[in-house]
PQR file of N, CA, C, O and H, with PARSE charges and radii, in Angstrom:
ATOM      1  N   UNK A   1      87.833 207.881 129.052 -0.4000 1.5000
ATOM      2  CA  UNK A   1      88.723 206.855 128.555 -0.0000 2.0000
ATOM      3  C   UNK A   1      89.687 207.425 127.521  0.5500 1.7000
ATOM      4  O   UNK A   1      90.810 206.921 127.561 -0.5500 1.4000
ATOM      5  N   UNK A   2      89.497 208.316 126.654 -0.4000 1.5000
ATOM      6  CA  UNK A   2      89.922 208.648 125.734 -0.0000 2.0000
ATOM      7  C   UNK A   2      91.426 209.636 126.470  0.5500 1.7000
ATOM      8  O   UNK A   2      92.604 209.453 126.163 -0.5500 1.4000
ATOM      9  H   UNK A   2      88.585 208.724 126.621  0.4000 1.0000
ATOM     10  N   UNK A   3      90.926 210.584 127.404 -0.4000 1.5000
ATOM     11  CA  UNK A   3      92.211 210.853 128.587 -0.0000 2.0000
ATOM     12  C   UNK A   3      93.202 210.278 128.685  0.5500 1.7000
ATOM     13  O   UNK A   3      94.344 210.704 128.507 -0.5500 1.4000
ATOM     14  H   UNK A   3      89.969 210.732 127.654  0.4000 1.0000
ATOM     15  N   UNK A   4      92.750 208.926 129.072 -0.4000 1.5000
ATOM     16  CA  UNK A   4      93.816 208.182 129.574 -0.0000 2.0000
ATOM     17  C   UNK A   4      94.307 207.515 128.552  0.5500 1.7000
ATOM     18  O   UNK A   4      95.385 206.957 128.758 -0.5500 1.4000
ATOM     19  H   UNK A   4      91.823 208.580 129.216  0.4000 1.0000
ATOM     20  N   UNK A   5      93.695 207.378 127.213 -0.4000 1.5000
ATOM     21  CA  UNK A   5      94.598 206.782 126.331 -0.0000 2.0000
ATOM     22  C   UNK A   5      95.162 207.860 125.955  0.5500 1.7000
ATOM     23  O   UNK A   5      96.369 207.718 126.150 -0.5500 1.4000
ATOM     24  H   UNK A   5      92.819 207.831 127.046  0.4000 1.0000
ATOM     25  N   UNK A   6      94.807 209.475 125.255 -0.4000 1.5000
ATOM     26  CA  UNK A   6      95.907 209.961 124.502 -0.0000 2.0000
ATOM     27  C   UNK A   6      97.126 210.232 125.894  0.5500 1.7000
ATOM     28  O   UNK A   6      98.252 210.627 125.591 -0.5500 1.4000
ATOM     29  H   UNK A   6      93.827 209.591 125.097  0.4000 1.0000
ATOM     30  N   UNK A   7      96.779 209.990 127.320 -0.4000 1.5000
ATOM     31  CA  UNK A   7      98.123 210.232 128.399 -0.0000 2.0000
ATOM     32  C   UNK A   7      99.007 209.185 128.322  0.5500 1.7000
ATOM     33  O   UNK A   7     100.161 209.319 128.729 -0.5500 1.4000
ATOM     34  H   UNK A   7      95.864 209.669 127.566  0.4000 1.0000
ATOM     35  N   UNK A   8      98.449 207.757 127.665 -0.4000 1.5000
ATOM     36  CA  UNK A   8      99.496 207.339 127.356 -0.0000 2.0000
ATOM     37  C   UNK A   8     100.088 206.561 126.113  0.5500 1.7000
ATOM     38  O   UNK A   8     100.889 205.628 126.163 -0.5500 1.4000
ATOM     39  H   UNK A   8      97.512 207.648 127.334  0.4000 1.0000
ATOM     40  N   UNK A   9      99.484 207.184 124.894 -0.4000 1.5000
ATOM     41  CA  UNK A   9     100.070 207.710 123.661 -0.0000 2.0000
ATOM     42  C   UNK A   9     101.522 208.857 123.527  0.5500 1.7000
ATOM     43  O   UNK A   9     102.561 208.714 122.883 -0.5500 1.4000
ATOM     44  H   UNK A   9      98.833 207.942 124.853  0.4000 1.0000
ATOM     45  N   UNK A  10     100.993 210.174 124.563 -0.4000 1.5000
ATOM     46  CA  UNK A  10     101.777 210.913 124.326 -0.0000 2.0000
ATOM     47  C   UNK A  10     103.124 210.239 125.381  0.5500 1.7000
ATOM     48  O   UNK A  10     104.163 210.552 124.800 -0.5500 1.4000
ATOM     49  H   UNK A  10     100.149 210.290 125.086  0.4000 1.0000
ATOM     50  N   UNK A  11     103.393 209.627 126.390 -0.4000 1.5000
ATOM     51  CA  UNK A  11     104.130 209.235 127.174 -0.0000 2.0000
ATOM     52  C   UNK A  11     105.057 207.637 126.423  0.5500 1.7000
ATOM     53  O   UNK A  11     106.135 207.086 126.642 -0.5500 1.4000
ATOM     54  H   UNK A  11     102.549 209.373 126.862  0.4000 1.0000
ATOM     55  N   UNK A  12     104.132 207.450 125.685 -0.4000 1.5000
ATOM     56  CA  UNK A  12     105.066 206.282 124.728 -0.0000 2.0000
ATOM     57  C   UNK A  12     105.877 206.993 123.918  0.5500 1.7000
ATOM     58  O   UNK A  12     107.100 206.857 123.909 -0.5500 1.4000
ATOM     59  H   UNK A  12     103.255 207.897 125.507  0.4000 1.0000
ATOM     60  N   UNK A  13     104.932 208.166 122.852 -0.4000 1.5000
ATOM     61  CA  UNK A  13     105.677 208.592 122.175 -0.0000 2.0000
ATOM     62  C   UNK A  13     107.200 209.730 122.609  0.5500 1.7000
ATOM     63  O   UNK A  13     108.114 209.871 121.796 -0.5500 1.4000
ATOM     64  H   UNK A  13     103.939 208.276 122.859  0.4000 1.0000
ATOM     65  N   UNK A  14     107.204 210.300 123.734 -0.4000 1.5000
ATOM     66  CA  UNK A  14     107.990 211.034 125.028 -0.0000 2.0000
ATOM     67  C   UNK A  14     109.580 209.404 125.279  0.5500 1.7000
ATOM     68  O   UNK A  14     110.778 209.671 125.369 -0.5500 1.4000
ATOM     69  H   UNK A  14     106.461 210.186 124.394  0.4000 1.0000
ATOM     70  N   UNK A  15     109.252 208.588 125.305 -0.4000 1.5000
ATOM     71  CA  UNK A  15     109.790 206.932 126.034 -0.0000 2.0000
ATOM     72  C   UNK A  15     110.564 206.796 124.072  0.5500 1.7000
ATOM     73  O   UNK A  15     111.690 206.329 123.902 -0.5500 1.4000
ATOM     74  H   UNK A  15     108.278 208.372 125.232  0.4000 1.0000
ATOM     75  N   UNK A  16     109.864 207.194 123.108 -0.4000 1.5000
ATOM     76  CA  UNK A  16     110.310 206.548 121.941 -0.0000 2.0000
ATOM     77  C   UNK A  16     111.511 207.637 121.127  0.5500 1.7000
ATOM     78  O   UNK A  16     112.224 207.451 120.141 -0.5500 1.4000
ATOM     79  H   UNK A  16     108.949 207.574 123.246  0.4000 1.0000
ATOM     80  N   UNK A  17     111.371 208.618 121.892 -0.4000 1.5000
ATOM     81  CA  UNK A  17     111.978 210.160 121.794 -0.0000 2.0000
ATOM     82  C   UNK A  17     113.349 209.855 122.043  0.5500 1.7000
ATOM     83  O   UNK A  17     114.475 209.903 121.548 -0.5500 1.4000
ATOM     84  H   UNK A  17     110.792 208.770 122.693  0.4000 1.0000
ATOM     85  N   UNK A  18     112.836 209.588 122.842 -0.4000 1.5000
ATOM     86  CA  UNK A  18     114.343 209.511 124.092 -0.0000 2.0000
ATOM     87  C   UNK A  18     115.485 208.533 123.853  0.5500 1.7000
ATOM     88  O   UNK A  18     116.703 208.714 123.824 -0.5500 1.4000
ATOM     89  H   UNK A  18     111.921 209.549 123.244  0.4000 1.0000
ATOM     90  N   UNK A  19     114.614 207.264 123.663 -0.4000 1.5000
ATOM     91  CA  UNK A  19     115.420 206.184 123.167 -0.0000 2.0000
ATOM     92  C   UNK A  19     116.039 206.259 121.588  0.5500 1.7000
ATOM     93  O   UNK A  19     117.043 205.616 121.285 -0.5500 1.4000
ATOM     94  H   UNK A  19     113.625 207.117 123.687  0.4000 1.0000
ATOM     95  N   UNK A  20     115.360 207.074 120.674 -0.4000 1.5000
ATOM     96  CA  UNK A  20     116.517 207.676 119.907 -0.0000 2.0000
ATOM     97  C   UNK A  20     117.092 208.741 119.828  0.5500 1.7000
ATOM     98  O   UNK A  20     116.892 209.184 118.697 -0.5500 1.4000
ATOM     99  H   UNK A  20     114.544 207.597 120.921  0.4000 1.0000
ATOM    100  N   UNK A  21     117.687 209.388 120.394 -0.4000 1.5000
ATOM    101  CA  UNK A  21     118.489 210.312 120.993 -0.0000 2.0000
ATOM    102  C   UNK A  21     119.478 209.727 121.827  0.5500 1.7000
ATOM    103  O   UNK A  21     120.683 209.970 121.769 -0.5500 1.4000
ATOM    104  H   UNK A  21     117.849 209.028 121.313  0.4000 1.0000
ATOM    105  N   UNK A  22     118.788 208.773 122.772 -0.4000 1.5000
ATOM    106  CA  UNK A  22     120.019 208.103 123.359 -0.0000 2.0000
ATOM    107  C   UNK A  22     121.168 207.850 121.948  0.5500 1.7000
ATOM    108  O   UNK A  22     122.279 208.324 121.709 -0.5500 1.4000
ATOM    109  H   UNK A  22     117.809 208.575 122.819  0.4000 1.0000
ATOM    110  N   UNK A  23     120.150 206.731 121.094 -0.4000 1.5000
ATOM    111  CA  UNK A  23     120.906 205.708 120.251 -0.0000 2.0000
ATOM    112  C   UNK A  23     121.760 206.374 119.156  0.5500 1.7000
ATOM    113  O   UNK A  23     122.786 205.847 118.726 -0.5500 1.4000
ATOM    114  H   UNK A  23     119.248 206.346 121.288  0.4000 1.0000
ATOM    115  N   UNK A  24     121.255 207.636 118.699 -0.4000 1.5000
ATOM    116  CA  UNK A  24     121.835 208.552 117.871 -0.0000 2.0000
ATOM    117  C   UNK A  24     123.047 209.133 118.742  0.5500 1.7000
ATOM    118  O   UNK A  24     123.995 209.418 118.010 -0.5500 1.4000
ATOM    119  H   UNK A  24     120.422 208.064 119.048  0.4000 1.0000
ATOM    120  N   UNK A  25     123.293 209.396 120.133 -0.4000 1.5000
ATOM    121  CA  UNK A  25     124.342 210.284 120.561 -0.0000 2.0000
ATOM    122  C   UNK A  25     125.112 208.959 120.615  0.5500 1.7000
ATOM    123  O   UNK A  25     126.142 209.144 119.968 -0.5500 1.4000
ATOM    124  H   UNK A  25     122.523 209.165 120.728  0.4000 1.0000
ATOM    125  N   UNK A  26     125.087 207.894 121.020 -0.4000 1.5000
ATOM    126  CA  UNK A  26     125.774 206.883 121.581 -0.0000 2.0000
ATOM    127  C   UNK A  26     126.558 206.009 120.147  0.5500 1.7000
ATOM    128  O   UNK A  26     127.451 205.169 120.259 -0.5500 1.4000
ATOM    129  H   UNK A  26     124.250 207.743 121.546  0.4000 1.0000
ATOM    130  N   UNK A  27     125.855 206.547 118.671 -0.4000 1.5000
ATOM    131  CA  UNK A  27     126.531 205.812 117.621 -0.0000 2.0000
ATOM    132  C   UNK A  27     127.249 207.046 117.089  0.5500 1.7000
ATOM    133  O   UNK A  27     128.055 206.793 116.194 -0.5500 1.4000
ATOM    134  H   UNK A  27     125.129 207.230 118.580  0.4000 1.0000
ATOM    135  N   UNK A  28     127.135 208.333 117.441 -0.4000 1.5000
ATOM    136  CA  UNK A  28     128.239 209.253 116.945 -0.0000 2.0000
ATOM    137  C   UNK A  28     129.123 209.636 117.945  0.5500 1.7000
ATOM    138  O   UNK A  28     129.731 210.646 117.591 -0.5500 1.4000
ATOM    139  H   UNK A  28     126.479 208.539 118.168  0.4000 1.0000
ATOM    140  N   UNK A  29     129.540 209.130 119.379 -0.4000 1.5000
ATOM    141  CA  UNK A  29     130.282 209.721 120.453 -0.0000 2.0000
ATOM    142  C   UNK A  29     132.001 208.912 120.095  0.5500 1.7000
ATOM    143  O   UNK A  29     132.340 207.736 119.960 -0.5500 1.4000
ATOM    144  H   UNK A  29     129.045 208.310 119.666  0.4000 1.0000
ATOM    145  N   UNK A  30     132.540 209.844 120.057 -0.4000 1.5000
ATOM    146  CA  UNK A  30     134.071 209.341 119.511 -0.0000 2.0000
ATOM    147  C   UNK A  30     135.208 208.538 120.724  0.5500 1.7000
ATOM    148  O   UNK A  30     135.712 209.223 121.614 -0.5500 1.4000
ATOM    149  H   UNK A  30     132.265 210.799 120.167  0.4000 1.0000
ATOM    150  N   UNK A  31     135.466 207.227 120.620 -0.4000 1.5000
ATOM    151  CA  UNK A  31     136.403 206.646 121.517 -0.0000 2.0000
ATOM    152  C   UNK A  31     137.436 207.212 121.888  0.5500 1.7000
ATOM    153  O   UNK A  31     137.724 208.176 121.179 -0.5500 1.4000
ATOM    154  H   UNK A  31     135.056 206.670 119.897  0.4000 1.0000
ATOM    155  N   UNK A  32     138.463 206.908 123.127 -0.4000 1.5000
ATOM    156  CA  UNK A  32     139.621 207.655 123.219 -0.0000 2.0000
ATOM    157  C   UNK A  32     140.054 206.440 122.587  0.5500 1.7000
ATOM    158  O   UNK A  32     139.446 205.390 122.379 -0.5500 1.4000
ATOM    159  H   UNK A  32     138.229 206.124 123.703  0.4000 1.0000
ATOM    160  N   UNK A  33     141.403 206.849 122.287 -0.4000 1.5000
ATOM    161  CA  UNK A  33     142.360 206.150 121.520 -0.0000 2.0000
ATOM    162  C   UNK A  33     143.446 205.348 122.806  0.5500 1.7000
ATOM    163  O   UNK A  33     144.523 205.868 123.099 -0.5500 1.4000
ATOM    164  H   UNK A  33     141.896 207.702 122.457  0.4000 1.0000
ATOM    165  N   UNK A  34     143.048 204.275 123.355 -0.4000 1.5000
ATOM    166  CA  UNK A  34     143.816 203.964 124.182 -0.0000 2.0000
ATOM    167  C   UNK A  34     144.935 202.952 123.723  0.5500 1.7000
ATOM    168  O   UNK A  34     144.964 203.142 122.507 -0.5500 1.4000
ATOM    169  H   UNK A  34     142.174 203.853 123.118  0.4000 1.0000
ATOM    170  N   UNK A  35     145.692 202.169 123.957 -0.4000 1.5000
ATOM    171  CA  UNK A  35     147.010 201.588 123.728 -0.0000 2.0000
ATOM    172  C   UNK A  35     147.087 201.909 121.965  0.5500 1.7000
ATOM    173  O   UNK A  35     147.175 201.009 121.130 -0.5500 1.4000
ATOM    174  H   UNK A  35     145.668 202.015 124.944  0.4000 1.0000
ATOM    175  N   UNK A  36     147.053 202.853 121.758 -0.4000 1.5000
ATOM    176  CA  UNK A  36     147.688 202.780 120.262 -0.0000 2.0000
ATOM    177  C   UNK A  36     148.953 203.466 119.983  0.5500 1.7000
ATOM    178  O   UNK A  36     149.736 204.178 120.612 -0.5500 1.4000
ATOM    179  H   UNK A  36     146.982 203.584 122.436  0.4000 1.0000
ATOM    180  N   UNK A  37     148.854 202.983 118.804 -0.4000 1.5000
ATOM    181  CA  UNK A  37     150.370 203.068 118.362 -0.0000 2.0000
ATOM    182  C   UNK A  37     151.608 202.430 119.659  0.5500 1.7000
ATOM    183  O   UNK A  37     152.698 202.940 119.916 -0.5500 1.4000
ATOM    184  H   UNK A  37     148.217 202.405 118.293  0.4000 1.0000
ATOM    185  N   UNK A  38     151.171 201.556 120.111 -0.4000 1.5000
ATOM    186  CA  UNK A  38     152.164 201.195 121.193 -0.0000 2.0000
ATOM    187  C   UNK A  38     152.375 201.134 122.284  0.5500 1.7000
ATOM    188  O   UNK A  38     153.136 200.306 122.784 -0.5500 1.4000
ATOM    189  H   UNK A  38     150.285 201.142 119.903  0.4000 1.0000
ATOM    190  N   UNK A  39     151.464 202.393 123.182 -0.4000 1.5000
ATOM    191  CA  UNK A  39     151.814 203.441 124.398 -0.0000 2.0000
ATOM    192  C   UNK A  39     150.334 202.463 124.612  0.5500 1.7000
ATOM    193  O   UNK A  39     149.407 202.019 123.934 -0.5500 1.4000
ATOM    194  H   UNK A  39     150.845 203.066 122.776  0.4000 1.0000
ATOM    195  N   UNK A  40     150.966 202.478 126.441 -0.4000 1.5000
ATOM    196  CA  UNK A  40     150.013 201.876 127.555 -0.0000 2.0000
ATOM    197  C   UNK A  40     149.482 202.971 128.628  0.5500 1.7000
ATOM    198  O   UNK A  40     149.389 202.914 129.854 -0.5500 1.4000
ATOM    199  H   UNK A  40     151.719 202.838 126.991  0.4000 1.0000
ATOM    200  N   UNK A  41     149.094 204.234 127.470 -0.4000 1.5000
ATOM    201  CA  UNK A  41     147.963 205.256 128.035 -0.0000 2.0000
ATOM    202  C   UNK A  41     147.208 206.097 127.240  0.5500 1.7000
ATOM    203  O   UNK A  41     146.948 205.781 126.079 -0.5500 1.4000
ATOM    204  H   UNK A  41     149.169 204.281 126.474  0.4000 1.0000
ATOM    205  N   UNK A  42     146.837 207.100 127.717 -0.4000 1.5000
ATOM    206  CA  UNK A  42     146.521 207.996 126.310 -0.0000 2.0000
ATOM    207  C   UNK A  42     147.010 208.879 126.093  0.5500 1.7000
ATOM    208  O   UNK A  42     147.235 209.693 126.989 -0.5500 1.4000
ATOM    209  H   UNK A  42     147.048 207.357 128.660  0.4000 1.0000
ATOM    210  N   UNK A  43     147.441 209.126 124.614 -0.4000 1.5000
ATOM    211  CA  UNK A  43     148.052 210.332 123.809 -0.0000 2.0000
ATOM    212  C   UNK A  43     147.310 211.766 123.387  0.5500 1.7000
ATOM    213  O   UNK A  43     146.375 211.843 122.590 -0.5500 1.4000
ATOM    214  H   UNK A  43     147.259 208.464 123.886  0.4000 1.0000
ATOM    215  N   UNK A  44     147.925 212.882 124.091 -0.4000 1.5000
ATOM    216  CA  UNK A  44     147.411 214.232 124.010 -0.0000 2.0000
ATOM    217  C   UNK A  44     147.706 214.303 122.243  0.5500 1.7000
ATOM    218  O   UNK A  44     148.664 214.007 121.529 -0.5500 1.4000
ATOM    219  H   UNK A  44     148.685 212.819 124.739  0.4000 1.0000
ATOM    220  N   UNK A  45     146.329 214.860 122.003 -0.4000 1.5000
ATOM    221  CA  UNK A  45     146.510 214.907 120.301 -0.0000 2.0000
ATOM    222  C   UNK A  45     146.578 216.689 120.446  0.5500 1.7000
ATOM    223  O   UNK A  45     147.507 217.332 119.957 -0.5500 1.4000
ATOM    224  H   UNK A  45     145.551 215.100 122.584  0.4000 1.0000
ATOM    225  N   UNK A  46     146.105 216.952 120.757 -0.4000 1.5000
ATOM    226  CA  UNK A  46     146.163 218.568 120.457 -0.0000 2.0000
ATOM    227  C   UNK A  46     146.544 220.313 121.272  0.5500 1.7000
ATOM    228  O   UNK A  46     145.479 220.694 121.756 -0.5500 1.4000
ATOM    229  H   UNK A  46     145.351 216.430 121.155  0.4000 1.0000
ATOM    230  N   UNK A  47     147.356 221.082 121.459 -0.4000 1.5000
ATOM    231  CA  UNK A  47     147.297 221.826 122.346 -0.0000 2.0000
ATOM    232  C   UNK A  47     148.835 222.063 122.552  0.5500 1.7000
ATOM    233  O   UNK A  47     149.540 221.900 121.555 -0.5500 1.4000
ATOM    234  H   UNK A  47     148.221 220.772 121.066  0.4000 1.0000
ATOM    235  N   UNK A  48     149.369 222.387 123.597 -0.4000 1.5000
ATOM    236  CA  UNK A  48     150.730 222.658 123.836 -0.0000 2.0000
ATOM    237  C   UNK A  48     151.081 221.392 123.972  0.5500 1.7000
ATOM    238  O   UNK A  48     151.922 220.996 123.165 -0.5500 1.4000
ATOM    239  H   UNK A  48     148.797 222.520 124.406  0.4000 1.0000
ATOM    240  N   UNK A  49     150.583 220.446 124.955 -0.4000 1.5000
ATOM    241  CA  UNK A  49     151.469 219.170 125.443 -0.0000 2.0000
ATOM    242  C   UNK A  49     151.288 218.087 123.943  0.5500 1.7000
ATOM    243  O   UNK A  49     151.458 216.912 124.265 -0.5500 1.4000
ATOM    244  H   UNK A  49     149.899 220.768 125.610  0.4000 1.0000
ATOM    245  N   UNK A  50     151.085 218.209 122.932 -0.4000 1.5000
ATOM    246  CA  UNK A  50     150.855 217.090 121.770 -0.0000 2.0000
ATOM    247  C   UNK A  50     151.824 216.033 121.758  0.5500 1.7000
ATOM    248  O   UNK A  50     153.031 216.127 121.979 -0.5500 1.4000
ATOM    249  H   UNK A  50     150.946 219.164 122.671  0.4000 1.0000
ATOM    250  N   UNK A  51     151.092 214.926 121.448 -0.4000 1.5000
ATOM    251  CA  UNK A  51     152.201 213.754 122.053 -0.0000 2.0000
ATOM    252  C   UNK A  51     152.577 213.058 122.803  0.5500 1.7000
ATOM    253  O   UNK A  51     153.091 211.948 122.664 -0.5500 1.4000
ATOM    254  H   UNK A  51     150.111 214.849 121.268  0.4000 1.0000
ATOM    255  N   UNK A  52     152.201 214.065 124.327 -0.4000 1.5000
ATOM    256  CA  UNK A  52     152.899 213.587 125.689 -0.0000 2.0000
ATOM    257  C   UNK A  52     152.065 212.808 125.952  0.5500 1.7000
ATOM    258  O   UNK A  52     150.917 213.178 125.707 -0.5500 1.4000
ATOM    259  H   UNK A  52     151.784 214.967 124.441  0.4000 1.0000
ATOM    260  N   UNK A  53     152.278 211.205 126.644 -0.4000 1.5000
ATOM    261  CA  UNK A  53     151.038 209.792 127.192 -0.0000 2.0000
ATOM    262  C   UNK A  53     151.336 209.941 128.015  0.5500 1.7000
ATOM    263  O   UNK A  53     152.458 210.228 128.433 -0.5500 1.4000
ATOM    264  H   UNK A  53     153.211 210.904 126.842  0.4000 1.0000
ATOM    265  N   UNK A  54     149.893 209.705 128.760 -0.4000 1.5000
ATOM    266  CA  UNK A  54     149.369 210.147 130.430 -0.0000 2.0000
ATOM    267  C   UNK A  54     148.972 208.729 130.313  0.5500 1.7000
ATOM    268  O   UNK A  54     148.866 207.941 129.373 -0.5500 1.4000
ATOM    269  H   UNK A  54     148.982 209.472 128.420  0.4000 1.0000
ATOM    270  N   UNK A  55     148.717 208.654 132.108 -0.4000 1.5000
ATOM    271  CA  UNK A  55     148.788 207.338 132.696 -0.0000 2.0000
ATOM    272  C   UNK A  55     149.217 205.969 131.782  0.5500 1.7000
ATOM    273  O   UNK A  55     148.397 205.278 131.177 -0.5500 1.4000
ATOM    274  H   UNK A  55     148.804 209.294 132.871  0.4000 1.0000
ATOM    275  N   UNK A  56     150.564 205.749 131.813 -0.4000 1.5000
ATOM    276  CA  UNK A  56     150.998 204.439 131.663 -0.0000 2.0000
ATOM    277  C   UNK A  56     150.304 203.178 132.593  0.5500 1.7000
ATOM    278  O   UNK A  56     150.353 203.113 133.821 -0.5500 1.4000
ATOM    279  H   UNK A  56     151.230 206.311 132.304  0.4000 1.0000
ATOM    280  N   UNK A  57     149.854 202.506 131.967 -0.4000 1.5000
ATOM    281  CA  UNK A  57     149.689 201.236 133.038 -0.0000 2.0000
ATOM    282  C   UNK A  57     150.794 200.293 133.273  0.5500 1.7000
ATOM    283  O   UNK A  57     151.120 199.409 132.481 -0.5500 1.4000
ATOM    284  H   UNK A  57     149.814 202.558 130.969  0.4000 1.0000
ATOM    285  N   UNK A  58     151.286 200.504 134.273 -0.4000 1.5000
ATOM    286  CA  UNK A  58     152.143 199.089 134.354 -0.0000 2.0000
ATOM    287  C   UNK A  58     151.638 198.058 135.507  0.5500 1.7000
ATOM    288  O   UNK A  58     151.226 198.337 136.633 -0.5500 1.4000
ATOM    289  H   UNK A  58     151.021 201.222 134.917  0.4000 1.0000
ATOM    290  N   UNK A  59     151.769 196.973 134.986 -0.4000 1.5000
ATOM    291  CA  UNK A  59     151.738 195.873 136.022 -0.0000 2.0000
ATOM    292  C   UNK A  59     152.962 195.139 135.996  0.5500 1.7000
ATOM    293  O   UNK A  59     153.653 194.774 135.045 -0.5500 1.4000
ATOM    294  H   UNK A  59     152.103 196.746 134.071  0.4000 1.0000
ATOM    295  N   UNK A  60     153.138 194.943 137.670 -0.4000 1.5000
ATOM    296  CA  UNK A  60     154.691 194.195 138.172 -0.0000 2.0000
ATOM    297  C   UNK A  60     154.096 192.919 137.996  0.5500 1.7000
ATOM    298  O   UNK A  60     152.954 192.523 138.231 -0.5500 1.4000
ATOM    299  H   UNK A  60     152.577 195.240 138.442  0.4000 1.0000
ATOM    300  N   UNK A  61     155.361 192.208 137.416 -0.4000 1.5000
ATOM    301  CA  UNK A  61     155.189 190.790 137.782 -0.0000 2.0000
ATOM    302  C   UNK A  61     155.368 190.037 138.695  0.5500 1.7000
ATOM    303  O   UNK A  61     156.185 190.361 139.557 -0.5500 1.4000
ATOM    304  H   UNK A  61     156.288 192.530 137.225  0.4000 1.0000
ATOM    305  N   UNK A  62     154.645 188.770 138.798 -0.4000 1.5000
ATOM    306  CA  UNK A  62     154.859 188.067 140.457 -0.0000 2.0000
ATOM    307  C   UNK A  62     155.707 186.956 140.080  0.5500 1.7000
ATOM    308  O   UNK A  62     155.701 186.299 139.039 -0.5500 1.4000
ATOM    309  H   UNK A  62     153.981 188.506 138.098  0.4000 1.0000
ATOM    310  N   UNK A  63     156.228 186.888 140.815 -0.4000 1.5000
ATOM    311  CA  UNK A  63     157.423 185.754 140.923 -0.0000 2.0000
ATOM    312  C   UNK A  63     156.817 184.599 142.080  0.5500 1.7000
ATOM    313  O   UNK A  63     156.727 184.722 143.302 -0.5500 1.4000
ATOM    314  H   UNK A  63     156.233 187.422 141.661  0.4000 1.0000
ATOM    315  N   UNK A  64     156.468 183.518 141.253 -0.4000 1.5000
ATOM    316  CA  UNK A  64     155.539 183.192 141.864 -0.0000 2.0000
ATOM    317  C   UNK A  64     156.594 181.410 142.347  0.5500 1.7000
ATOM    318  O   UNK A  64     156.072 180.321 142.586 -0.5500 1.4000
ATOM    319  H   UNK A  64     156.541 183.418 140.260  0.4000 1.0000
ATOM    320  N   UNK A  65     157.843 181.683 142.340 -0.4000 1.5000
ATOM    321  CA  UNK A  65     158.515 180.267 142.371 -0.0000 2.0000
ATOM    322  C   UNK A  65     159.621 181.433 143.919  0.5500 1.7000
ATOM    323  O   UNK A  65     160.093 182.569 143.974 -0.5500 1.4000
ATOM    324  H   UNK A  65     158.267 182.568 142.146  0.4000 1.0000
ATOM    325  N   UNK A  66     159.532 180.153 144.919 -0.4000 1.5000
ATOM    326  CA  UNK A  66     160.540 180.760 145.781 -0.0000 2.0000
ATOM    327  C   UNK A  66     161.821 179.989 145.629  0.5500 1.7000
ATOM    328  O   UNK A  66     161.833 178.900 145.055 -0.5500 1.4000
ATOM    329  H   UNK A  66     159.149 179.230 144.875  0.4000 1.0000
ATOM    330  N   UNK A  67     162.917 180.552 146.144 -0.4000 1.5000
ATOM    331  CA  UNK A  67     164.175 179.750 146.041 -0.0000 2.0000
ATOM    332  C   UNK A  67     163.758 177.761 146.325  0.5500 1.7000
ATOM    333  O   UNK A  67     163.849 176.739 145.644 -0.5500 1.4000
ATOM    334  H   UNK A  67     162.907 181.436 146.610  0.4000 1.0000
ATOM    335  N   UNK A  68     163.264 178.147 147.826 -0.4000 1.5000
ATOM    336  CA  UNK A  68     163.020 176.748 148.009 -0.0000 2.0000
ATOM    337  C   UNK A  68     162.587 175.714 146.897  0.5500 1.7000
ATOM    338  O   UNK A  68     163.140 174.628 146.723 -0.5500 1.4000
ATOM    339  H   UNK A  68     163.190 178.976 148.379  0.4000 1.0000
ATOM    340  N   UNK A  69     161.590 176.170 146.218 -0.4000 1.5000
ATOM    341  CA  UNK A  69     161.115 175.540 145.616 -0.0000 2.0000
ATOM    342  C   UNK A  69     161.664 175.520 143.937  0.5500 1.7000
ATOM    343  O   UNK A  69     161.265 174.596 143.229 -0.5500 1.4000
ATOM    344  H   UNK A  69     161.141 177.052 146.359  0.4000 1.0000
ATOM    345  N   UNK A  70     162.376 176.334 143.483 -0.4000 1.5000
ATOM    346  CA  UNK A  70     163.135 176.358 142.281 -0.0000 2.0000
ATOM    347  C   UNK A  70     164.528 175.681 142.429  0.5500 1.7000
ATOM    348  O   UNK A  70     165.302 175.749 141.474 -0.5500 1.4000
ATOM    349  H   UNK A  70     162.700 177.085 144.058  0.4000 1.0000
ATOM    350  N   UNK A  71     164.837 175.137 143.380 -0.4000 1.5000
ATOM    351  CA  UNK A  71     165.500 173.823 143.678 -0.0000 2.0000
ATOM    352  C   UNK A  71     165.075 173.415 143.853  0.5500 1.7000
ATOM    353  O   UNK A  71     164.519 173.274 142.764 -0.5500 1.4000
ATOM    354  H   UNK A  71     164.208 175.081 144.156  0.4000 1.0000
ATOM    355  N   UNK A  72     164.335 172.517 144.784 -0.4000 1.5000
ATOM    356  CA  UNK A  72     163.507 171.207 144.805 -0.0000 2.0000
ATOM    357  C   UNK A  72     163.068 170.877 143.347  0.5500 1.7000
ATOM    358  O   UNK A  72     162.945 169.665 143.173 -0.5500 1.4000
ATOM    359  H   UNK A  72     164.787 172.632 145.668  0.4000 1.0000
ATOM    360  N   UNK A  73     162.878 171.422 142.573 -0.4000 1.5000
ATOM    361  CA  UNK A  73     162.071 171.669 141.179 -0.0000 2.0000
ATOM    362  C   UNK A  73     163.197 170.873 140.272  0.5500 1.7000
ATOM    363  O   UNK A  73     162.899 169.828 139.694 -0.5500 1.4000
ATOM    364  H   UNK A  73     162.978 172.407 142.715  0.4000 1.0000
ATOM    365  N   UNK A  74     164.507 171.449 140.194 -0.4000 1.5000
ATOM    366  CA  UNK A  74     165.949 171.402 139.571 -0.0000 2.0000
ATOM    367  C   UNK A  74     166.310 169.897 140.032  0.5500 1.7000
ATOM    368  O   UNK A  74     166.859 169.255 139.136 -0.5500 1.4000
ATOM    369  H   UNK A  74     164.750 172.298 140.663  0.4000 1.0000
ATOM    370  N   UNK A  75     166.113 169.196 141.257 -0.4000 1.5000
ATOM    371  CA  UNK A  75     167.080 168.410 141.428 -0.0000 2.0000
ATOM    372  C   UNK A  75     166.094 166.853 141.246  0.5500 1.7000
ATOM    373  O   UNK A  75     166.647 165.757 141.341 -0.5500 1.4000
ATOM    374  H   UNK A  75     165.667 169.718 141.984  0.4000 1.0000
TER
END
């Protein structure tokens, strides 16, 4: 009996390891800096290209009124 408890003593304590290590890497891992300062991508901070924003997001707008109906609307 004693086996099987320190097998799963040491396997809690292995489970309690882990879960701080997760929690420690996951409260010091640094965000990218996305829409800041303005820009709708992210900004190269360091190296030859500094400055230059990669992937812009744009979304088109829908025009969601047809002629037909932006008269009918008007009159």
């Amino acid at each position: 009996m004693s086996g099987r408890l320190s097998n799963f003593i040491a396997k809690e304590n292995d489970r309690k390891l882990k879960n701080l290590t997760d929690k420690t890497l996951l409260k010091n891992r640094k965000e990218v800096e996305i829409n800041g300062h303005g820009t709708s991508g992210y900004v190269i901070k360091q190296g030859s290209q500094k400055g230059r924003v990669l992937k812009h997001i744009q979304i088109k707008g829908r025009n969601i009124w047809t002629k037909e109906q932006s008269y009918s609307y008007i009159e």
